[in-house]
C-alpha positions as CSV (number, residue, x, y, z in Angstrom):
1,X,-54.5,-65.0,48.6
2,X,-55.2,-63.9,52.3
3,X,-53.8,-60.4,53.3
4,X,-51.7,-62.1,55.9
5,X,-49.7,-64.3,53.2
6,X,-49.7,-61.4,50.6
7,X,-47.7,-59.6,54.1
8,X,-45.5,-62.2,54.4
9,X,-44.7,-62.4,50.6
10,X,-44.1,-59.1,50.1
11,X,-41.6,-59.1,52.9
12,X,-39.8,-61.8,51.4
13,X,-39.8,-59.7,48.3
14,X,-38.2,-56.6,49.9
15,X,-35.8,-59.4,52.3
16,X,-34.5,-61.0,48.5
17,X,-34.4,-57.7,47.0
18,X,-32.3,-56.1,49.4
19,X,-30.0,-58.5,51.7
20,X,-29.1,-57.6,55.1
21,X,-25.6,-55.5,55.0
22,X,-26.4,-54.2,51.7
23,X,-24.2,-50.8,51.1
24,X,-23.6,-48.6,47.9
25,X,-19.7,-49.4,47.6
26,X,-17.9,-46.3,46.1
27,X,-14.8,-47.0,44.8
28,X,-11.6,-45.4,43.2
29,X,-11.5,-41.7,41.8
30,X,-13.6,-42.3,38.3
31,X,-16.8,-43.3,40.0
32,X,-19.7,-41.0,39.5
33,X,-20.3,-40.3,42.8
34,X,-17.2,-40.5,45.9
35,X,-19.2,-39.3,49.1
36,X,-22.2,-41.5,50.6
37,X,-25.2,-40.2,52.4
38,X,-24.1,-38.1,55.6
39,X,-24.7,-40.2,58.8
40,X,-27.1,-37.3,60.7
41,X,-27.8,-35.7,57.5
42,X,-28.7,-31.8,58.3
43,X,-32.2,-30.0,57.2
44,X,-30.9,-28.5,53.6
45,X,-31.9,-29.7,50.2
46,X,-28.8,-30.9,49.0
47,X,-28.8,-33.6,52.2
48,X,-32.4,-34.5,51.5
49,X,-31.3,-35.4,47.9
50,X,-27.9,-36.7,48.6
51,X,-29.8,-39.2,51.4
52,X,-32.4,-40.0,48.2
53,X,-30.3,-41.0,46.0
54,X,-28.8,-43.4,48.6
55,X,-31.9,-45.2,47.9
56,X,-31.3,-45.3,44.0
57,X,-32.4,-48.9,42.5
58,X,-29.9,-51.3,42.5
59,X,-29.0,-54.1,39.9
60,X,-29.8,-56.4,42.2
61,X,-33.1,-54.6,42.2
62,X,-33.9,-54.8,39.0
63,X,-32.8,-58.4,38.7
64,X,-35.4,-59.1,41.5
65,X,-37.8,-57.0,39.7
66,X,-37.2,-59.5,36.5
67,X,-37.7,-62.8,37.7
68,X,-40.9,-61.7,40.0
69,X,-42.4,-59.6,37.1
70,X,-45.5,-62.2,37.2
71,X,-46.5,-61.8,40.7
72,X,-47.9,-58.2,40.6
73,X,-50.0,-59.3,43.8
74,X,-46.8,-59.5,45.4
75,X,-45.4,-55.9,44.1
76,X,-48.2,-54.0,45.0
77,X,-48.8,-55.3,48.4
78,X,-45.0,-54.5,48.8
79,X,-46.1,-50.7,47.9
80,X,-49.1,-51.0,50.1
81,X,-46.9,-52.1,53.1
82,X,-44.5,-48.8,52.4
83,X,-47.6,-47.2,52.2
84,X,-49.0,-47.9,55.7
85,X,-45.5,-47.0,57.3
86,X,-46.0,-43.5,55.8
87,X,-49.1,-43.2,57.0
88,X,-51.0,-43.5,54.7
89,X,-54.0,-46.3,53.5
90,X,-54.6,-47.1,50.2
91,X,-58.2,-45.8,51.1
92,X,-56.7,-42.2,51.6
93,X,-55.4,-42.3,48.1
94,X,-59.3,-42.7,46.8
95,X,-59.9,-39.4,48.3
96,X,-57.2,-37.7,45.6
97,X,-59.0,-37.4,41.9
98,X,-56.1,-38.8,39.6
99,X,-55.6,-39.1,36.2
100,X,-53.6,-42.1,35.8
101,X,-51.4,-41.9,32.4
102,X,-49.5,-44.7,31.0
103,X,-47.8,-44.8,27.2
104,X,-44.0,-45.7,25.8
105,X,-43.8,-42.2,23.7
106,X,-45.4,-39.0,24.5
107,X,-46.8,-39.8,28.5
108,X,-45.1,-36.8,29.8
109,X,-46.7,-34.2,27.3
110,X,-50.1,-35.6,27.4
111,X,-50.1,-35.2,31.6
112,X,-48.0,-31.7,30.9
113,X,-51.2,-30.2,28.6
114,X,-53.7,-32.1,30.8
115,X,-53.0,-30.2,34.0
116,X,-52.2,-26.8,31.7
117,X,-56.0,-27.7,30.5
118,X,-57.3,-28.0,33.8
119,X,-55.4,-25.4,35.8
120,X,-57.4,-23.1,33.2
121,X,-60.6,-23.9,34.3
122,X,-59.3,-22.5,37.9
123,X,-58.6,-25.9,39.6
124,X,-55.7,-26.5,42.1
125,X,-53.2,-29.4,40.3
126,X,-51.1,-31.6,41.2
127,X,-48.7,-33.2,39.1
128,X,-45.9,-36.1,39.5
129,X,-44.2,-37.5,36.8
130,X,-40.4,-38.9,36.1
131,X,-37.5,-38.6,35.4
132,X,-36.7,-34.9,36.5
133,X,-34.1,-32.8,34.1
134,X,-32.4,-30.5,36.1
135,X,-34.1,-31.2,40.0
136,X,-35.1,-34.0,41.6
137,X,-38.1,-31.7,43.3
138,X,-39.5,-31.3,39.3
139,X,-40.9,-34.4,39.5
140,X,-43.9,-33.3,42.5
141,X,-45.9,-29.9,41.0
142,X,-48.4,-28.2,42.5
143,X,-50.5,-25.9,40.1
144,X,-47.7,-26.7,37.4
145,X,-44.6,-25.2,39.6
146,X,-42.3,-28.0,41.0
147,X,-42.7,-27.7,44.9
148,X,-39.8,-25.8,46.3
149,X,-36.7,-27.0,47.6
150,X,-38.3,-25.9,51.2
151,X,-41.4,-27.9,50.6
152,X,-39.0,-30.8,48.9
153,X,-36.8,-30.7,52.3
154,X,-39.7,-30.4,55.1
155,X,-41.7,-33.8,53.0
156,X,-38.5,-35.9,52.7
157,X,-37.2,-35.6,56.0
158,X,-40.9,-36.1,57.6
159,X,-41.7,-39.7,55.0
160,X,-38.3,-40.7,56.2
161,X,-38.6,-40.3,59.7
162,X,-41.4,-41.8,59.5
163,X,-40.2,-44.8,57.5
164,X,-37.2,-45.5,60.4
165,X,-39.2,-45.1,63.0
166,X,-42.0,-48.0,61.7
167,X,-39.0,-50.0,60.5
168,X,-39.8,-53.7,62.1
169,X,-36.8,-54.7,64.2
170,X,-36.9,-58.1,62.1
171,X,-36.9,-56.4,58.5
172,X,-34.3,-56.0,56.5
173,X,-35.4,-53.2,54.6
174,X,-36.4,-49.9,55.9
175,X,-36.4,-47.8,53.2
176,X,-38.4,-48.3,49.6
177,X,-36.4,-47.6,46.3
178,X,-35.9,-44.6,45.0
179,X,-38.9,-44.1,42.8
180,X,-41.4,-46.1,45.5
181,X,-40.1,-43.6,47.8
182,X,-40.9,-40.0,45.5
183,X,-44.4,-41.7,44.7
184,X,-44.9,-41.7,48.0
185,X,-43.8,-38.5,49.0
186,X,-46.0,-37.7,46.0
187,X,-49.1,-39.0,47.5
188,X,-48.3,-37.5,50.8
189,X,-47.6,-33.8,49.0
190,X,-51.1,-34.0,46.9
191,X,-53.2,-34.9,50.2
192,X,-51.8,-32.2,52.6
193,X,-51.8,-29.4,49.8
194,X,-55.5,-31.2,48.8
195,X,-55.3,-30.2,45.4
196,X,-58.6,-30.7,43.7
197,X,-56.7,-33.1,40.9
198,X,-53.3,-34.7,40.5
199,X,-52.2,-35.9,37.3
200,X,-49.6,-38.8,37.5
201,X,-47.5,-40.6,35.0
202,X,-46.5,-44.2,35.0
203,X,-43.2,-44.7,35.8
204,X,-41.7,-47.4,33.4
205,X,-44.4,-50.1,33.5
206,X,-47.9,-49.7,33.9
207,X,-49.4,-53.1,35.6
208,X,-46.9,-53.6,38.3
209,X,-45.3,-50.1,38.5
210,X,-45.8,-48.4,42.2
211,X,-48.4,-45.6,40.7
212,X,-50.7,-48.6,39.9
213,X,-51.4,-49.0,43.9
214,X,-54.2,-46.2,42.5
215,X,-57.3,-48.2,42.6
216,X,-60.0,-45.7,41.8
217,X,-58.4,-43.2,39.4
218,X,-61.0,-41.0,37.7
219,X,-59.8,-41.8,34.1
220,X,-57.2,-43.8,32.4
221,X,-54.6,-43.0,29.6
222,X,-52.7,-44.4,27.2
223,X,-50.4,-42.5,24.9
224,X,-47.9,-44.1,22.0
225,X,-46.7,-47.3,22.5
226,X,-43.2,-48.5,21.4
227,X,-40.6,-51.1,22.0
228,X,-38.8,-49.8,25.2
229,X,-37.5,-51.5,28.2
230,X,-37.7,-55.0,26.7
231,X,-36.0,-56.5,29.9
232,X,-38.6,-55.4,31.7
233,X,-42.2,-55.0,29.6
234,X,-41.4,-57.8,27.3
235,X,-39.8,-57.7,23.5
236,X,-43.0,-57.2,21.4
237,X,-45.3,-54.7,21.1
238,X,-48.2,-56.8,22.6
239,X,-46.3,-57.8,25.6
240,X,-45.6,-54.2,25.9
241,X,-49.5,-53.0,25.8
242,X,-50.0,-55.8,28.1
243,X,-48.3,-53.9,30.6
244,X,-49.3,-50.5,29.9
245,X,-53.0,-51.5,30.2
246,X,-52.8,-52.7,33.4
247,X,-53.3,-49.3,34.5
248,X,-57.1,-50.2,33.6
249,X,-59.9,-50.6,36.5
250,X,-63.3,-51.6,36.6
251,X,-66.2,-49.0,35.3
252,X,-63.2,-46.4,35.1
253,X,-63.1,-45.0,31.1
254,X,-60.1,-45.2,29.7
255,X,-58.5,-43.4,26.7
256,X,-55.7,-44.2,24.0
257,X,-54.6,-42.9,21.0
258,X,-54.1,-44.9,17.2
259,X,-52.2,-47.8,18.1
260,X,-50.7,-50.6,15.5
261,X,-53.3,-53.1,15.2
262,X,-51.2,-55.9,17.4
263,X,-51.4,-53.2,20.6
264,X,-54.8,-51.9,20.0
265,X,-55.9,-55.1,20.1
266,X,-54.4,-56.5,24.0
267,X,-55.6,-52.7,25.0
268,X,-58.9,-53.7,23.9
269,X,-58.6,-57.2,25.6
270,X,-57.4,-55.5,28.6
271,X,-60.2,-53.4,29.4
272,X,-63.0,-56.0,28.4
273,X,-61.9,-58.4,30.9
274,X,-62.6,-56.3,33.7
275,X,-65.5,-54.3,32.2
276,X,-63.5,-50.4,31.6
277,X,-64.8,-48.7,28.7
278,X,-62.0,-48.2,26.8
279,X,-61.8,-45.2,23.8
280,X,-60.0,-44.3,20.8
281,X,-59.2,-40.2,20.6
282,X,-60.1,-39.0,17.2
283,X,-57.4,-36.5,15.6
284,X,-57.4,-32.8,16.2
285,X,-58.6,-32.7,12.8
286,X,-61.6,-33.9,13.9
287,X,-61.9,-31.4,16.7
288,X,-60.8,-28.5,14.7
289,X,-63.9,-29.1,11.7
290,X,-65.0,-25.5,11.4
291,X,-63.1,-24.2,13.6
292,X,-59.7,-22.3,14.0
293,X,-56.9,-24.7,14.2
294,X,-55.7,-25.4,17.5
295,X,-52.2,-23.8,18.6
296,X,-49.7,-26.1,20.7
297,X,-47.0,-24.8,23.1
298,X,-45.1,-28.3,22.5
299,X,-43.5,-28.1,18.7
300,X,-43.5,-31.1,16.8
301,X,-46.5,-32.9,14.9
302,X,-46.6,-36.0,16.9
303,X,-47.5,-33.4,20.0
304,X,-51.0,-33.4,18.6
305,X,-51.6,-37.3,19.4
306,X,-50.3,-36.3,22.6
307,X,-52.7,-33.0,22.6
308,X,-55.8,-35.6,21.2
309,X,-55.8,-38.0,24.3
310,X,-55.2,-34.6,26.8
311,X,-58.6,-32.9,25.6
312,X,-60.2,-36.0,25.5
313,X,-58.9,-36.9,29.5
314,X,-59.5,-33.1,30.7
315,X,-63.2,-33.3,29.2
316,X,-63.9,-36.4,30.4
317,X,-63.1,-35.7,33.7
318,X,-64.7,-32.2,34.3
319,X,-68.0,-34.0,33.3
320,X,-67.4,-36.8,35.9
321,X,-67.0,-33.6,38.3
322,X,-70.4,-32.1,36.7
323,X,-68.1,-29.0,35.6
324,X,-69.7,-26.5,33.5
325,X,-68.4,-26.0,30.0
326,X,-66.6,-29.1,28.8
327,X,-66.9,-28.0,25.3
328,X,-70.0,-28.7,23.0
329,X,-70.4,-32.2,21.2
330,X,-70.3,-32.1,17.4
331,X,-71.6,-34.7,14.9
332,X,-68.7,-37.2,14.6
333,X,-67.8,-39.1,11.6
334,X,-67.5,-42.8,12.2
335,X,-64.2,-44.4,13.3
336,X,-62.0,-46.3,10.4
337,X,-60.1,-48.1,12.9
338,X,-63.3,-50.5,13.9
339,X,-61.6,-52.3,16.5
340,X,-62.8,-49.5,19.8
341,X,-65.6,-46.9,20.3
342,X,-64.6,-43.5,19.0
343,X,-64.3,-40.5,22.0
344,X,-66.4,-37.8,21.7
345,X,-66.0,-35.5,19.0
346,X,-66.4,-31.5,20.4
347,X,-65.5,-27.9,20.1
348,X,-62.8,-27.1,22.6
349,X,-63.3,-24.2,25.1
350,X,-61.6,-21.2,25.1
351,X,-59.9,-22.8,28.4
352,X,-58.9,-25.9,26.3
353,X,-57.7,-23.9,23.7
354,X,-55.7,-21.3,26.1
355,X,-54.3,-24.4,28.1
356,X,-53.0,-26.2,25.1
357,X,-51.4,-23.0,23.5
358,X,-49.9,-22.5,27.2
359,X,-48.2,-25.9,27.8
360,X,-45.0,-25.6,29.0
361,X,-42.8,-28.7,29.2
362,X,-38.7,-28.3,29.1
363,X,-36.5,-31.0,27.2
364,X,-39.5,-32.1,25.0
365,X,-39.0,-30.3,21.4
366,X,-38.0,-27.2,22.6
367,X,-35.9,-24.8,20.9
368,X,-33.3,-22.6,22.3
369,X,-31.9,-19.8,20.5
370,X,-28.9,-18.2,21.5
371,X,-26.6,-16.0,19.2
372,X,-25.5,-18.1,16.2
373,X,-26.3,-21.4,18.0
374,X,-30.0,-22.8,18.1
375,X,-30.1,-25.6,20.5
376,X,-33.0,-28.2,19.7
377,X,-33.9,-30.4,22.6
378,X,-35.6,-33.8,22.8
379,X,-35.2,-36.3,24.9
380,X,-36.4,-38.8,22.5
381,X,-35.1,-42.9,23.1
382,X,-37.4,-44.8,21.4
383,X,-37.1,-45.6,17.5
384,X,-40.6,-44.5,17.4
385,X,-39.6,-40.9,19.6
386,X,-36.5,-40.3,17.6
387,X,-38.5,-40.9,14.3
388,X,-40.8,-38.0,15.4
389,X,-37.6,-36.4,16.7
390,X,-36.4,-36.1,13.1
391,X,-39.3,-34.9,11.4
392,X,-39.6,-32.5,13.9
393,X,-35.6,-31.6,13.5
394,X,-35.8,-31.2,9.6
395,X,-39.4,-29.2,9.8
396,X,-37.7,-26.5,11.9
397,X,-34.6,-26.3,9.7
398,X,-36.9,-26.0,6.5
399,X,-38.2,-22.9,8.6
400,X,-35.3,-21.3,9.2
401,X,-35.0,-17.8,7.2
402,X,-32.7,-18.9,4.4
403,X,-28.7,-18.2,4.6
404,X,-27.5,-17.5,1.2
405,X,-24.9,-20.8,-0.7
406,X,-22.3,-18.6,0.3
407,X,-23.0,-18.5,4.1
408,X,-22.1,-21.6,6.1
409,X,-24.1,-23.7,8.6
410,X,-22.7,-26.4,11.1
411,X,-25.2,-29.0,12.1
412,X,-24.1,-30.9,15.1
413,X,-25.6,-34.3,17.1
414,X,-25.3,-34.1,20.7
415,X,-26.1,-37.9,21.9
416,X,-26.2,-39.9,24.8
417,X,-28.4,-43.5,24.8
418,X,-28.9,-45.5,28.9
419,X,-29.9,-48.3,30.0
420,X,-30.6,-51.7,27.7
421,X,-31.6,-49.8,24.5
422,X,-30.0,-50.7,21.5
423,X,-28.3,-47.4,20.1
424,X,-28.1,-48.8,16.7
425,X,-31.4,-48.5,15.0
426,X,-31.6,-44.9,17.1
427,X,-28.5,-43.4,15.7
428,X,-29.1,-44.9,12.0
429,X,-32.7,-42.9,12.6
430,X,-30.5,-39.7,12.9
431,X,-28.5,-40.5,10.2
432,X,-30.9,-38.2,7.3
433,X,-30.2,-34.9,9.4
434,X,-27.0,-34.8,7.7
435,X,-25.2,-33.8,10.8
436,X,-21.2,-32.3,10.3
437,X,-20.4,-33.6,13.8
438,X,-21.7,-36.2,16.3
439,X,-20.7,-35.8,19.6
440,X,-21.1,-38.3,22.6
441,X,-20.9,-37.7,25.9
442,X,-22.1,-39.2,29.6
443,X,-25.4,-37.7,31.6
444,X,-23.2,-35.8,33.8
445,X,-23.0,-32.1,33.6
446,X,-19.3,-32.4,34.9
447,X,-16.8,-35.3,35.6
448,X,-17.4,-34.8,39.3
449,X,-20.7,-33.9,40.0
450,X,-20.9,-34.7,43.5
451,X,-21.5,-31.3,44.5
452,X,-24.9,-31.4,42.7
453,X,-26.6,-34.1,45.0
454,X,-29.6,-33.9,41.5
455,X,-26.7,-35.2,38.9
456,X,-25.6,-37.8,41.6
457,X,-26.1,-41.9,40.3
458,X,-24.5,-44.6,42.1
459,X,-26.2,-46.9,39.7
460,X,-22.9,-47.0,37.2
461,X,-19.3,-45.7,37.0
462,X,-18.0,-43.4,34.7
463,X,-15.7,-46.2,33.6
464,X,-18.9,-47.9,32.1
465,X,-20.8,-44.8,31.2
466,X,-17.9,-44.0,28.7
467,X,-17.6,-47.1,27.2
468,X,-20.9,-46.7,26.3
469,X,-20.0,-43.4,24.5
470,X,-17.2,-45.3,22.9
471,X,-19.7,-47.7,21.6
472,X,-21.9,-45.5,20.0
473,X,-19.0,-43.8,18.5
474,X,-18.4,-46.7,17.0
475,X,-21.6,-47.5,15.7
476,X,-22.0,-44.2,14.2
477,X,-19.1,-45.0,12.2
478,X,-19.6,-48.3,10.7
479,X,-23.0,-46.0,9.5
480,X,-20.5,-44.0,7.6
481,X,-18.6,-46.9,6.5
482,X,-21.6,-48.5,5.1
483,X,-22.5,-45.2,3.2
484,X,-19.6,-44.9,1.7
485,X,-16.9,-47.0,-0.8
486,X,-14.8,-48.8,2.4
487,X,-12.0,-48.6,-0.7
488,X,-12.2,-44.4,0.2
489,X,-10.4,-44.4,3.6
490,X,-9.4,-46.9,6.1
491,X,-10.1,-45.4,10.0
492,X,-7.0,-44.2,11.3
493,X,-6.0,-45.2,15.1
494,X,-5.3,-43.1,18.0
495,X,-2.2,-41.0,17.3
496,X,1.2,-42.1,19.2
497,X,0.7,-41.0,23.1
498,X,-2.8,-41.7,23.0
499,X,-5.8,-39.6,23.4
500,X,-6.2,-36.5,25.4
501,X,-7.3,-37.8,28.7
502,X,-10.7,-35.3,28.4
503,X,-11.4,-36.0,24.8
504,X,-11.6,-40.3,24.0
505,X,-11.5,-42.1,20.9
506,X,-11.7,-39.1,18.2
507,X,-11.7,-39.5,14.2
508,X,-10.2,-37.8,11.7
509,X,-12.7,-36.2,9.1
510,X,-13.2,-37.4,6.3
511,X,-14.9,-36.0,2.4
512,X,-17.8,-38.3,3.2
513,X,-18.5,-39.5,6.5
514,X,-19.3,-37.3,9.6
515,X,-16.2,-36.6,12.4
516,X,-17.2,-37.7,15.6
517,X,-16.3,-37.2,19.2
518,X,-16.5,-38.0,22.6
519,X,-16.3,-36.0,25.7
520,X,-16.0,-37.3,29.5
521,X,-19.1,-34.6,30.5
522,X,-22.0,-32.5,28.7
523,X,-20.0,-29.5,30.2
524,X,-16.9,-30.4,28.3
525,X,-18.9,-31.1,24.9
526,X,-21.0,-27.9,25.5
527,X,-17.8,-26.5,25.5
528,X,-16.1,-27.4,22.2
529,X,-19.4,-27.1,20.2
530,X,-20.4,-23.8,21.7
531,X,-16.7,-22.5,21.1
532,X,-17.5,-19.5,23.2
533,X,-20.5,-17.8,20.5
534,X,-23.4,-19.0,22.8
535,X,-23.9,-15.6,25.0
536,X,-25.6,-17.2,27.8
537,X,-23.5,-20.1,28.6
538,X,-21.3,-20.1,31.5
539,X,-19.0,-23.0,32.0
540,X,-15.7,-23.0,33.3
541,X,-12.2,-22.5,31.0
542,X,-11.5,-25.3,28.4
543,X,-8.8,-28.0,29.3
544,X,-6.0,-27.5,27.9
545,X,-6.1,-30.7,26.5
546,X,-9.5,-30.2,25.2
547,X,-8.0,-29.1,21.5
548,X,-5.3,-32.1,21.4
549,X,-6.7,-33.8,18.4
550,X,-7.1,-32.5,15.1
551,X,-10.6,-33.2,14.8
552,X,-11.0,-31.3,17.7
553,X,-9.1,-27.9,16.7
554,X,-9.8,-28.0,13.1
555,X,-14.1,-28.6,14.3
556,X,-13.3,-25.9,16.8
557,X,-12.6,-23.5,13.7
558,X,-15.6,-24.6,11.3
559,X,-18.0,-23.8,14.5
560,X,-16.3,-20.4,15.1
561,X,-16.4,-19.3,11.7
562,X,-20.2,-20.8,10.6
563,X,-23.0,-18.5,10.9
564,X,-25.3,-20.9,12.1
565,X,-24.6,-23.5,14.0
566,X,-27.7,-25.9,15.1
567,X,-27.4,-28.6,17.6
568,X,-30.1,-31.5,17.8
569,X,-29.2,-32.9,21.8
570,X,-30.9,-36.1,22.3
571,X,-31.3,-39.8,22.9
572,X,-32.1,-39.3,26.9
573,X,-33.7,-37.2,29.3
574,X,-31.2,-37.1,31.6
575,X,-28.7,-36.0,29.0
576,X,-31.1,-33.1,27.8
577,X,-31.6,-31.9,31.4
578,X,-27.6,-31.8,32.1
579,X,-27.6,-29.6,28.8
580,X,-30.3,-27.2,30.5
581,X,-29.0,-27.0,33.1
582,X,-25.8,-25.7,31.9
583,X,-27.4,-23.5,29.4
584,X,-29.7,-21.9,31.6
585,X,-28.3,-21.9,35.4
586,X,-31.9,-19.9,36.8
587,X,-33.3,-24.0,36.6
588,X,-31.4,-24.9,39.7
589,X,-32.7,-22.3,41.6
């Protein structure tokens, strides 16, 4: 195809995506998010990220994004276009070295102890990966510390200046989506502050997602793969490695972790047909032979898969860069899973072993404890994530120092699921925690949350997002009904009046089953479960409605009296971030 057409069909693309006129319609009191984008918006970082999120993907979006998912060509030299407005050529992006990381499961951590690795050995990093928990600035890092709101402000106003003013008179776009647009910034961040490395992480696909406009990355990853975003990857597991190895490019090594035989397979394919040497990580057992075990800073034994593909990346490229001490080979055992090469087996540095032990990475099986409450956070939503989710969930528990029979514990689900996934199979996951209460409640920290330009979506209403909390109530308790005698108890209906206007849809315990809830925020749920004890949480008074049901009150008095109360939040980033962010107010800062 000639670069002219590729042009033209790439502005058709963006003319179909977004037609000329196109607005964000707020309407009525319940949506998420009443006040648009200022009209001369002002220099602070609330306006930068109020006027971003005016650039939010739409449905139509999405739809578009659908029915053109075969023409890649066509995406990417849409991205390329945005990129020469900002500036920028795709030949500037071959000066950055990148790590490009791909994966369903686990993609987050593996670029999180990657640039901790690296960042060791002395080297400036950058770092840009998605979603962000708490702010929107979290998602571009320089030497692991999100770039500040000053730094966020300064970028986004000069990329979209620059955008308008290269806007053709005959477009109809002038602005890329909301994730085309941060990449970019990202891109423009990494050269100025010419960090020596940037690690980035695939958004949701892999061959047609923006990042993939990276032609010469140094080397390739791909963590755990998993069904996930079937609209948009496909509905199997190969169609969904199909995608994620698109990432792959010619002569550049690639690296992936034990895969089902289905996946490892189209990874394999992948990379043969355009000659990238492509290489399965051995196990940190393998690493560790004779040596002391390895210490993570992520909890959770699926974080050493994640660890596995990060040494195997950071090695691979400090000897690309001829950097000294990359860790001394050691005689490997041959690989039982035939179908790829096995990555070199070696002793870690000290500066491998330092970084890994050092990882930070918030909302990724982190522990919180504060007072009687321990908060455990994972933003797990994948059945593959959750399953690791729940091991990781009862491991800790089996830790715990030992309450006497006499002492009692309150074990609580915070959960919130987005998007197309299928809550079912995720919630039936958590069912062997044995929680006493599941709570469900929307990704916003408060029923408004216009004044936080980060919690702002003008993607749904809070009509719909509750309704979806509704439905996973009700899914959770046809799981009780099928683990019990339906002959036991029949569900009871709301009570006469209704329910409280703060508190939707509640059930009356029962001897068998576990009473559920749902809340209109994560402040309100935070709230009830917390029922004051938590010493660090500041949220505003109850509602006085917030205790109207029984479930409520008499719940409200089992969490005040227990001397342990442990809460598992998960299901979805966004929902673990609004929890930090309430739990821990320095993160907005």
């Amino acid at each position: 195809m000639s670069r002219a057409r590729s042009h033209r069909r790439a502005g058709l693309f963006l003319a179909a995506v977004f037609p000329r006129g196109v607005t964000t319609r707020v309407t009525g009191r319940r949506e998420l998010s009443a006040r648009p984008a200022p009209q001369e918006p002002g220099m602070e970082y609330q306006d930068a990220v109020r006027t971003l999120n005016s650039l939010q993907t739409n449905a139509s979006y999405l739809a578009e994004v659908k029915r053109r998912r075969g023409d890649l060509q066509t995406q990417l030299e849409t991205m390329k276009l945005y990129l020469a407005r900002s500036g920028l050529q795709v030949e500037d992006l071959d000066q950055l070295n990148i790590i490009h990381v791909t994966g369903t499961k686990g993609k987050g951590s593996t670029c999180a102890f990657t640039e901790r690795i690296l960042r060791n050995y002395g080297l400036k990093t950058g770092f840009f990966s998605s979603p962000h928990l708490v702010q929107v600035r979290e998602r571009i890092r320089i030497n692991g510390q999100p770039i500040s709101p000053e730094h966020f402000t300064k970028h986004f106003w000069r990329l979209y200046h620059r955008l308008e003013e290269t806007k053709d008179s005959s477009s109809c776009v002038s602005m890329p989506a909301y994730f085309r647009f941060l990449t970019l910034m990202a891109f423009h961040v990494f050269l100025q502050e010419k960090v020596d490395l940037a690690v980035v992480e695939v958004g949701i696909g892999g061959a047609y997602d923006c990042t993939n406009i990276i032609r010469k990355p140094v080397v390739c990853g791909v963590s755990s793969l998993g069904i996930d975003h079937t609209s948009l990857l496909g509905d199997t597991m190969e169609k969904i490695a199909w995608q994620k190895g698109g990432i792959f490019k010619h002569g550049v090594p690639a690296f992936t972790v034990p895969q089902p035989d289905g996946p490892l397979a189209v990874l394999r394919e992948r990379a043969e047909q355009i000659s990238c040497p492509l290489y399965l990580c051995p196990p940190l057992e393998a690493l560790e032979e004779g040596e002391p075990p390895l210490t993570l800073g992520l909890e959770g034994e699926h974080q050493r898969a994640n660890a596995a593909l990060a040494l195997q990346l950071a090695r691979c490229w400090l000897q690309r860069k001829d950097h000294q001490g990359i860790g001394e080979l050691k005689a490997s055992r041959p690989s039982l899973l035939c179908q790829l090469p096995l990555a070199p087996v070696f002793q870690p540095t000290s500066h491998m072993r330092h970084g890994l032990r050092d990882t930070e990475w918030p909302g990724r099986t982190q522990t919180l404890r504060r007072g009687p409450l321990t908060w455990y956070l994972d933003g797990a939503h994948t059945s593959s994530s959750v399953q690791a989710c729940v091991r990781w969930f009862r491991q800790a528990l089996h830790r715990r120092p030992k309450s006497g029979p006499e002492v009692p514990e309150v074990r609580v689900l915070l959960f919130n699921s987005t998007g197309d996934r299928d809550p079912a199979p995720l919630l039936k996951l958590l069912r062997p925690c044995q929680f006493d209460y599941a709570v469900f409640c929307p990704n916003l920290t408060e029923v408004s949350s216009t004044d936080n330009a980060d919690q702002q979506n003008f993607m749904v209403t809070l009509d719909q997002v509750l309704l979806r909390c509704l439905e996973h109530q009700q899914h959770w308790s046809r799981l009780d009904e099928e683990a019990a005698s339906p002959d036991l108890w029949s569900t009871p209906g709301p009570e006469a009046g209704g329910p409280a206007s703060l508190l939707l849809a509640p059930r009356l315990p029962h001897a068998h089953g576990t009473s559920s809830l749902v809340f209109s925020c994560i402040s309100h749920a935070l709230q009830w479960i917390s029922q004051g004890r938590d010493p660090d949480l500041q949220t505003p008074s109850s509602p006085r409605d917030l205790l109207a049901h029984p479930v409520a009150s008499s719940g409200a008095s089992v969490l005040r009296e227990a001397a342990a109360v442990h809460v598992l939040v998960t299901g979805s980033l966004h929902l673990v971030g609004g929890v930090l962010k309430l739990l821990d107010p320095s993160l907005s800062q």
